[in-house]
C-alpha positions in Angstrom: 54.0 144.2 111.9 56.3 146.0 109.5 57.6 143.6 106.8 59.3 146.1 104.5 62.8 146.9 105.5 63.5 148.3 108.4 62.9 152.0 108.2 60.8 152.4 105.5 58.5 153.2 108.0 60.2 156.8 108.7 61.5 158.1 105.7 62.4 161.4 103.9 62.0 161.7 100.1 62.4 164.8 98.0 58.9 166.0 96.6 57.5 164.4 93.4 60.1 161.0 94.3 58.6 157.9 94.6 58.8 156.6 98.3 60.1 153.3 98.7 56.6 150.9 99.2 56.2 150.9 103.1 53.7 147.0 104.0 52.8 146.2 107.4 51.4 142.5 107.8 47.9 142.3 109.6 47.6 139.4 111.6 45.6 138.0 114.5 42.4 138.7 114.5 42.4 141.7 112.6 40.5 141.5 108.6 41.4 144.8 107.6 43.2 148.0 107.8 43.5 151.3 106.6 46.3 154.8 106.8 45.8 158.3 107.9 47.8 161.3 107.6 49.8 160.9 104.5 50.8 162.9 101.9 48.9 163.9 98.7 50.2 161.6 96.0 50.9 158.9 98.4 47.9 155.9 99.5 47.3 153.3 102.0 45.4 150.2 100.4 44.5 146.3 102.5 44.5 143.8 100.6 45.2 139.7 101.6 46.4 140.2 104.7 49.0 143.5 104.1 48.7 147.5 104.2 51.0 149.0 101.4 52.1 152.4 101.3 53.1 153.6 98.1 52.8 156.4 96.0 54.5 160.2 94.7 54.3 162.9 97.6 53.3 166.3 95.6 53.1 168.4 98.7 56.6 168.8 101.1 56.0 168.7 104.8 56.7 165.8 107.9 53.1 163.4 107.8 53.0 161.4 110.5 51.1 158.9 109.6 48.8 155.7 112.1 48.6 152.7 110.5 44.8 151.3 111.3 43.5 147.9 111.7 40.0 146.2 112.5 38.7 143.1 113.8 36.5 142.0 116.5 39.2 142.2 119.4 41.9 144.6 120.0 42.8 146.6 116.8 46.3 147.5 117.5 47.8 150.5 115.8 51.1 151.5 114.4 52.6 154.9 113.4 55.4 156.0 111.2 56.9 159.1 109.9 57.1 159.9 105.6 59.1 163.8 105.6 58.9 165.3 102.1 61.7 167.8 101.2 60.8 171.1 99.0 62.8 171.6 96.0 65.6 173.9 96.2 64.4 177.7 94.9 66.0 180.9 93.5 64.5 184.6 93.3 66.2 187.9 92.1 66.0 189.9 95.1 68.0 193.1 93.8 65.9 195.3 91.5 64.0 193.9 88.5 66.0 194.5 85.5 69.6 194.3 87.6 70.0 190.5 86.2 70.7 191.9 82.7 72.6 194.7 82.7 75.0 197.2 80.4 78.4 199.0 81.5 81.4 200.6 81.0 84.2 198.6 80.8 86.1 198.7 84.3 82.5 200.2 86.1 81.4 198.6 88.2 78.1 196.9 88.0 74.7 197.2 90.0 74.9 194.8 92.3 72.4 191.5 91.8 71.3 189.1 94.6 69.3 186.2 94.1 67.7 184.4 97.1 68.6 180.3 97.2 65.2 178.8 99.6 63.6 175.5 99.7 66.2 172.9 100.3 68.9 174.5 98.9 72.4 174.9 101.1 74.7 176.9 98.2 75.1 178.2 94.8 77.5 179.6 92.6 78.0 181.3 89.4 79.3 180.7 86.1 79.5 183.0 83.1 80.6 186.0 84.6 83.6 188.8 82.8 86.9 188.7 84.3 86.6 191.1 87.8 82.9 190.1 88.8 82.2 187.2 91.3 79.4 185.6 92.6 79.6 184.2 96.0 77.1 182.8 98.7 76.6 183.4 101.8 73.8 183.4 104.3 71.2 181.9 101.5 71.6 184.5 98.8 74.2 184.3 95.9 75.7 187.6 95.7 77.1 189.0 92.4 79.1 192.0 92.1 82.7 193.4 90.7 84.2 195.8 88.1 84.4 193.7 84.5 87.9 194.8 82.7 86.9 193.2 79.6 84.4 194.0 76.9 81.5 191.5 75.8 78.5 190.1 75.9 78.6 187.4 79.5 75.4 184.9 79.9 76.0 183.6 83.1 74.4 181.0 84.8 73.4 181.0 88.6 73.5 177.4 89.7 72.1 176.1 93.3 73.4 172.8 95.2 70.9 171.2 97.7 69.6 167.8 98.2 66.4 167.9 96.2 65.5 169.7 92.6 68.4 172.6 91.9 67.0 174.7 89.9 69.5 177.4 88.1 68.8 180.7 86.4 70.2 183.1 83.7 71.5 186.9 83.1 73.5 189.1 81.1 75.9 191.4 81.7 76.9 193.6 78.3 80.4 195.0 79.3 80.6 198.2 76.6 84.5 199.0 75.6 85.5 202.6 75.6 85.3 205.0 72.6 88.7 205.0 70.6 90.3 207.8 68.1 92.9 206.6 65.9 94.7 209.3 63.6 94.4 207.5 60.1 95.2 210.4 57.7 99.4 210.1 57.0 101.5 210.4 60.0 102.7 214.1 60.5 98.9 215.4 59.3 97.8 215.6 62.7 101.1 218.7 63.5 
């Protein structure tokens, strides 16, 4: 019989959480039990009469796990579900070296993709000159634009997702254009 609360026996954690501690009374006949299928990080022990599930899942997948008791009758079984969720993920797709790159002022720049996977659902991007954006759409975070101001712009690709959002960094060095400035007296230059 389940004696934690009601639905701890099917739950869904992200990977590396604790779970919340799953017990199952064994009663009857039965002297002992025991639990197949779960996760790495995450055990099945008897002792005095209860099974407890408890433990870290360090591997993401759905374990369905069977709950296993023994006696000299029947040995009734019960089942239950613990579903991991992968952290969220993000990958420069667009070529190596696009993530920190130099231009002209009002140039555009080589367009950089990153790839959001695992559990994450979005992303965005701070950092960036005035006239680039980043947007998402269809899992990657796309960044691309003309800056119209000179500097030096660390930006920060950020993901959203239930789990572990992991983020990640570029540069993009916006050069100003050359300049000539007559500084002899006024009138030199006719």
């Amino acid at each position: 019989t389940l004696t934690s609360a009601p639905g701890t026996d099917n739950q869904t954690v992200c990977i590396n959480t604790p779970i919340v501690t799953i017990t199952y009374a064994v009663g009857g006949s039965s002297n002992g039990g025991s639990v197949t299928g779960l996760p790495a990080g995450v055990t099945g022990t008897y002792a005095g009469g209860v099974i407890t599930i408890s433990g870290t899942p360090t591997v993401f997948g759905t374990y369905n796990y069977t709950v296993n008791t023994t006696g000299p009758c029947v040995n009734p079984t019960s089942t239950g579900t613990i579903t991991v969720t992968a952290d969220g993920t993000v990958t420069l797709t667009s070529a190596p070296g696009s993530d920190n790159q130099t231009v002209c002022i009002n140039t555009p720049i080589a367009a950089i993709t990153y790839a959001v996977g695992g559990s994450g659902t979005g992303g965005n991007v701070t950092g960036l000159p005035a006239g680039v954006t980043g947007t998402f759409a269809g899992g990657v975070i796309t960044i691309t634009g003309i800056p119209t101001v000179a500097g030096t712009f660390n930006y920060t690709v950020n993901t959203t997702g239930p789990c572990v959002n992991p983020t990640t960094t570029g540069t993009i060095t916006v050069t100003p254009d050359g300049t000539v400035t007559l500084t002899s007296a006024p009138g030199t230059d006719n």
